[in-house]
Backbone bond lengths (Angstrom), bond angles and torsions (degrees), N, CA, C in turn:
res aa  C-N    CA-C-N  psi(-1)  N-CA   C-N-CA  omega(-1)  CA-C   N-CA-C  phi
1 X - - - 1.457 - - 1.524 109.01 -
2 X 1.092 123.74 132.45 1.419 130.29 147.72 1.399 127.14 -31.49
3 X 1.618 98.19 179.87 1.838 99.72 171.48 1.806 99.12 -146.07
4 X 0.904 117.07 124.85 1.596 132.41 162.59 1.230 124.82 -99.24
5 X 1.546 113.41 121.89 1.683 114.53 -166.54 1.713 81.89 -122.25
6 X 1.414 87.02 147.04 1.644 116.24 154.60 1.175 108.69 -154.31
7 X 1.769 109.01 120.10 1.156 125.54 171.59 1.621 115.79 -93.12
8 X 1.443 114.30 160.69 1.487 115.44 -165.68 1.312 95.99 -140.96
9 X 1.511 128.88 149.74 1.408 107.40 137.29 1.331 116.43 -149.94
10 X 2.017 86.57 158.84 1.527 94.15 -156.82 1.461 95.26 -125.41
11 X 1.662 100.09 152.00 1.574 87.00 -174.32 1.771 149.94 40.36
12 X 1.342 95.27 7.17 1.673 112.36 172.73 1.568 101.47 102.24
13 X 1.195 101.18 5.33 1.624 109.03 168.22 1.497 126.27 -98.77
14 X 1.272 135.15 130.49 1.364 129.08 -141.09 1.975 90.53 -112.27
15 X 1.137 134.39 97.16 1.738 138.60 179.15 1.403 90.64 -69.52
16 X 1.240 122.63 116.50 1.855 108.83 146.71 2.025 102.17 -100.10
17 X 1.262 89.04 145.21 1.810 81.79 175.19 1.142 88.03 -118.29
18 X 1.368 129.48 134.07 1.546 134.09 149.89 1.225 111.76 -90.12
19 X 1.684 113.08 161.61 1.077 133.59 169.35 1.205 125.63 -162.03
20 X 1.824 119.84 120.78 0.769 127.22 -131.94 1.639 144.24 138.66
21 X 1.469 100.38 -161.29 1.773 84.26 168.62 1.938 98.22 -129.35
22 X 1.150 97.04 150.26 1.929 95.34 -167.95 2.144 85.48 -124.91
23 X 1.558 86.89 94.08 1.416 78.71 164.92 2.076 89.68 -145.30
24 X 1.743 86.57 -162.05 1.504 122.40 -179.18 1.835 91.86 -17.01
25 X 1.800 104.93 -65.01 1.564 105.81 -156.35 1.758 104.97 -67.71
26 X 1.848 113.35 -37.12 1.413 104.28 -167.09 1.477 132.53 -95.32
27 X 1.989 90.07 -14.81 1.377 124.90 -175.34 2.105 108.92 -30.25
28 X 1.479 100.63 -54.89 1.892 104.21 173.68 1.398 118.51 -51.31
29 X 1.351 102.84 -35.83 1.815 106.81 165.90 1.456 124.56 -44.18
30 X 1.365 105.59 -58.39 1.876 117.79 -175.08 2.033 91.26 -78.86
31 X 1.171 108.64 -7.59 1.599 88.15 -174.96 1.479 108.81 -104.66
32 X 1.021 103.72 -22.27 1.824 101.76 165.78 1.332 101.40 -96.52
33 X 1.684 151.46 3.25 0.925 132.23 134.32 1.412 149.26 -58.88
34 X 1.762 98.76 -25.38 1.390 126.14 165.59 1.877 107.43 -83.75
35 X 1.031 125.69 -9.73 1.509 119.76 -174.87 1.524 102.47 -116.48
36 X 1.269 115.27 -0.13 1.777 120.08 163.71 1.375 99.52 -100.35
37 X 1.518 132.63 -22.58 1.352 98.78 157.23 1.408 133.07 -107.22
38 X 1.566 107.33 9.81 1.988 103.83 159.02 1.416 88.09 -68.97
39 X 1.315 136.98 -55.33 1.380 119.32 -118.93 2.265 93.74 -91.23
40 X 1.165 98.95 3.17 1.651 117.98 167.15 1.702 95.54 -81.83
41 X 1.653 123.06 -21.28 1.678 96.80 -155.92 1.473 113.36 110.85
42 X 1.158 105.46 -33.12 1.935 108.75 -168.93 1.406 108.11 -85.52
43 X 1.473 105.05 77.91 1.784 107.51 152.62 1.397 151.53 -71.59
44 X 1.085 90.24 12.53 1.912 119.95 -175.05 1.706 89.88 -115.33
45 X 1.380 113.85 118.91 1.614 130.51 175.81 1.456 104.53 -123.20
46 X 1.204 100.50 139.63 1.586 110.28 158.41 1.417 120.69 -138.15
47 X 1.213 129.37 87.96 1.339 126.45 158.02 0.918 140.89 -15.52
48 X 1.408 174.00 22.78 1.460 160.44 161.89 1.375 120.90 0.20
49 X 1.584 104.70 80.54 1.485 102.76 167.88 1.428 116.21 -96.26
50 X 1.603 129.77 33.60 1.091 105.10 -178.89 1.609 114.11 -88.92
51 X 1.225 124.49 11.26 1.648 149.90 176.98 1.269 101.13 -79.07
52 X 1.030 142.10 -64.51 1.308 160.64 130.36 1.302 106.52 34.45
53 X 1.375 115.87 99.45 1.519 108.27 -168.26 1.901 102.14 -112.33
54 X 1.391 101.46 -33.92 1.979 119.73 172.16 0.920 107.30 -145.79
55 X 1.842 121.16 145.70 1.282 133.15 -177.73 1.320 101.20 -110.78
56 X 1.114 168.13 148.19 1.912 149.06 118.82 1.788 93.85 -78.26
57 X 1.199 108.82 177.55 1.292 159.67 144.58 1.971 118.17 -9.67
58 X 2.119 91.57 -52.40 1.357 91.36 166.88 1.514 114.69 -80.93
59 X 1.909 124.74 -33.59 1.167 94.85 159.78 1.503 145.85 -44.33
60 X 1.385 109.90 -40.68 1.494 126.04 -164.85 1.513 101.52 -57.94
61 X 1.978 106.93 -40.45 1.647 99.59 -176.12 1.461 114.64 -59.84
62 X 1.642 110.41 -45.90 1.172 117.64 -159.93 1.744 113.06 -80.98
63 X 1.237 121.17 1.85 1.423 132.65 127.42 1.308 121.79 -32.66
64 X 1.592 88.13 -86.46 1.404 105.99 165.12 1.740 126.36 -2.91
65 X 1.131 96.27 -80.45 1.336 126.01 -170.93 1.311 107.07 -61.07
66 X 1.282 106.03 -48.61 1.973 110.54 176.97 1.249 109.47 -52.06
67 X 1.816 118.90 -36.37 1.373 112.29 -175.73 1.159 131.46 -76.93
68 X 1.891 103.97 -12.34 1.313 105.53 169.41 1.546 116.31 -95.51
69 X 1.127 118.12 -0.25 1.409 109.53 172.78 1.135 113.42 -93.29
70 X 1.803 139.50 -43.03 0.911 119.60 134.52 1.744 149.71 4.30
71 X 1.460 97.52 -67.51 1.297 102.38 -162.25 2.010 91.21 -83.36
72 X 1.324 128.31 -32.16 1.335 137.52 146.91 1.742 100.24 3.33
73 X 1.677 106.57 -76.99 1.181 125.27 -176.08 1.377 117.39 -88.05
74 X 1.391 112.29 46.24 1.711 125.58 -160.74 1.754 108.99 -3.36
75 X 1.919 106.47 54.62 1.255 101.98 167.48 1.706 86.81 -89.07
76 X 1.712 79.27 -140.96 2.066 111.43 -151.22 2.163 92.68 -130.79
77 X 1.116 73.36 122.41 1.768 84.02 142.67 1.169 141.74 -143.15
78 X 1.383 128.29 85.32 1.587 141.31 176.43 2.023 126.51 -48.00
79 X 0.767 111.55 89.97 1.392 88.44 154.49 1.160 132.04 -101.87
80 X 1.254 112.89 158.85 1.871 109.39 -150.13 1.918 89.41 -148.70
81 X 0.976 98.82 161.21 1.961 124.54 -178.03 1.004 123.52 42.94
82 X 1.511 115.52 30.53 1.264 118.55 177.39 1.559 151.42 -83.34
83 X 1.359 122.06 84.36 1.613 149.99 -162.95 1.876 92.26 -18.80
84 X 1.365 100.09 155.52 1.012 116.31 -157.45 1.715 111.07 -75.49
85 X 1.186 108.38 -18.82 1.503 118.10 -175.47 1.220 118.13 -83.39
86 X 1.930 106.97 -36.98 1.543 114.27 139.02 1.305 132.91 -21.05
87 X 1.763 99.99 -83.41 1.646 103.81 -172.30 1.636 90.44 -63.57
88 X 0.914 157.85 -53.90 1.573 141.20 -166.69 1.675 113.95 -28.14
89 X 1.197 127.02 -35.02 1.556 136.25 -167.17 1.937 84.59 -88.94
90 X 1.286 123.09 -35.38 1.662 113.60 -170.55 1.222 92.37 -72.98
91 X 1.409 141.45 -49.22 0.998 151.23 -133.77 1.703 101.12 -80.83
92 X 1.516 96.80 -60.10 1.636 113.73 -178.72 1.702 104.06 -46.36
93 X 1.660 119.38 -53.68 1.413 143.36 -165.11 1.871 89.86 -59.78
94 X 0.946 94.80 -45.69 1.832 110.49 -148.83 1.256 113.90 53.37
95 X 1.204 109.31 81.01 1.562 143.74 -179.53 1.494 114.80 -120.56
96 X 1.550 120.53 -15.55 1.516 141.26 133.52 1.834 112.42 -18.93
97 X 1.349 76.80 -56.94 1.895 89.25 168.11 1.718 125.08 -48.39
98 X 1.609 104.21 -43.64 1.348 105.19 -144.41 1.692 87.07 -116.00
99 X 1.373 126.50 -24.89 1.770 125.57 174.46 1.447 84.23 -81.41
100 X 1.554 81.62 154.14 1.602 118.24 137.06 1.345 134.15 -99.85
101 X 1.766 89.18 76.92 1.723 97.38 -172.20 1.537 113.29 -89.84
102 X 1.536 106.62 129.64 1.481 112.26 167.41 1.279 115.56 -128.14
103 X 1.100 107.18 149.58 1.639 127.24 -177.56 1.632 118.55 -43.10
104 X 1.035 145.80 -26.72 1.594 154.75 -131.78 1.496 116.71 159.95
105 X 1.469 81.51 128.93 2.081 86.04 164.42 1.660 108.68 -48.98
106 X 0.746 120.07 -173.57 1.786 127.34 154.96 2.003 114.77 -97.03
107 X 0.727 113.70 126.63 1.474 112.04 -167.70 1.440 118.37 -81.17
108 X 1.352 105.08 31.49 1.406 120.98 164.38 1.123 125.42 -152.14
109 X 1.496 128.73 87.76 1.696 137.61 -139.67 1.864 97.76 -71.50
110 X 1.176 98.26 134.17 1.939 114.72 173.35 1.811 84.19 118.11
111 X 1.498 140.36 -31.77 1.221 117.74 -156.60 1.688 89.87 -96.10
112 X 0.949 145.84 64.72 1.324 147.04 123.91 1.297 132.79 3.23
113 X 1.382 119.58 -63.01 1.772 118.32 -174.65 1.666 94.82 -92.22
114 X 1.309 134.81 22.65 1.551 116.50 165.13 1.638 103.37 -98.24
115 X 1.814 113.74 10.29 1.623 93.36 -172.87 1.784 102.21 -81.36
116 X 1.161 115.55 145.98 1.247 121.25 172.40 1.276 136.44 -69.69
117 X 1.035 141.55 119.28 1.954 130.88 -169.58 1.516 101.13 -70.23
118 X 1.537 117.49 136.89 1.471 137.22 165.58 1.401 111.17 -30.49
């Protein structure tokens, strides 16, 4: 399977939604998608994994990595809607620890800090 990104932004916050599978083959996709929008300025990320059908290993790095560049620029990185087979690989990692994973976008785009943590 593939991976499909659409990025948005709201409020100076950059949404990528994937969809798909984010591994070994698509993993460079979400990572030059996440480094076209620091290099715009946009240090506030939010992920959309509820597309998210399999994670491996190269996703988890290239997470990873977003969170430290991010936080570099004392932005934010959210991930949000992520299916249960998903968070299972955070869970195993305990990387639960180190995201800010929440359940759902907010269903009214600009209200951002009302999403709730898992």
């Amino acid at each position: 399977m593939d991976l499909n990104l659409t990025t948005q932004h709201i409020d100076g916050t950059a949404v990528i939604a994937l969809v798909g599978e984010v591994d070994i083959h698509t993993a460079a996709r979400l990572r030059k998608e996440i480094s076209r929008a620091l290099s715009n300025g946009c240090y506030d990320l939010i992920v959309d994994l509820g597309g998210v059908e399999f994670m491996d290993s190269s996703g988890l790095h290239t997470l990873v990595g977003a969170l430290k560049k991010v936080r570099a620029y004392d932005g934010s990185l959210r991930l949000v809607g992520a299916r249960e087979r998903v968070l299972k690989i955070f869970r195993i990692t305990h990387l639960t620890k180190v995201f800010d994973l929440q359940p759902a976008m907010p269903p009214v785009p600009g209200v951002l800090d009302t999403i709730q943590p898992l």
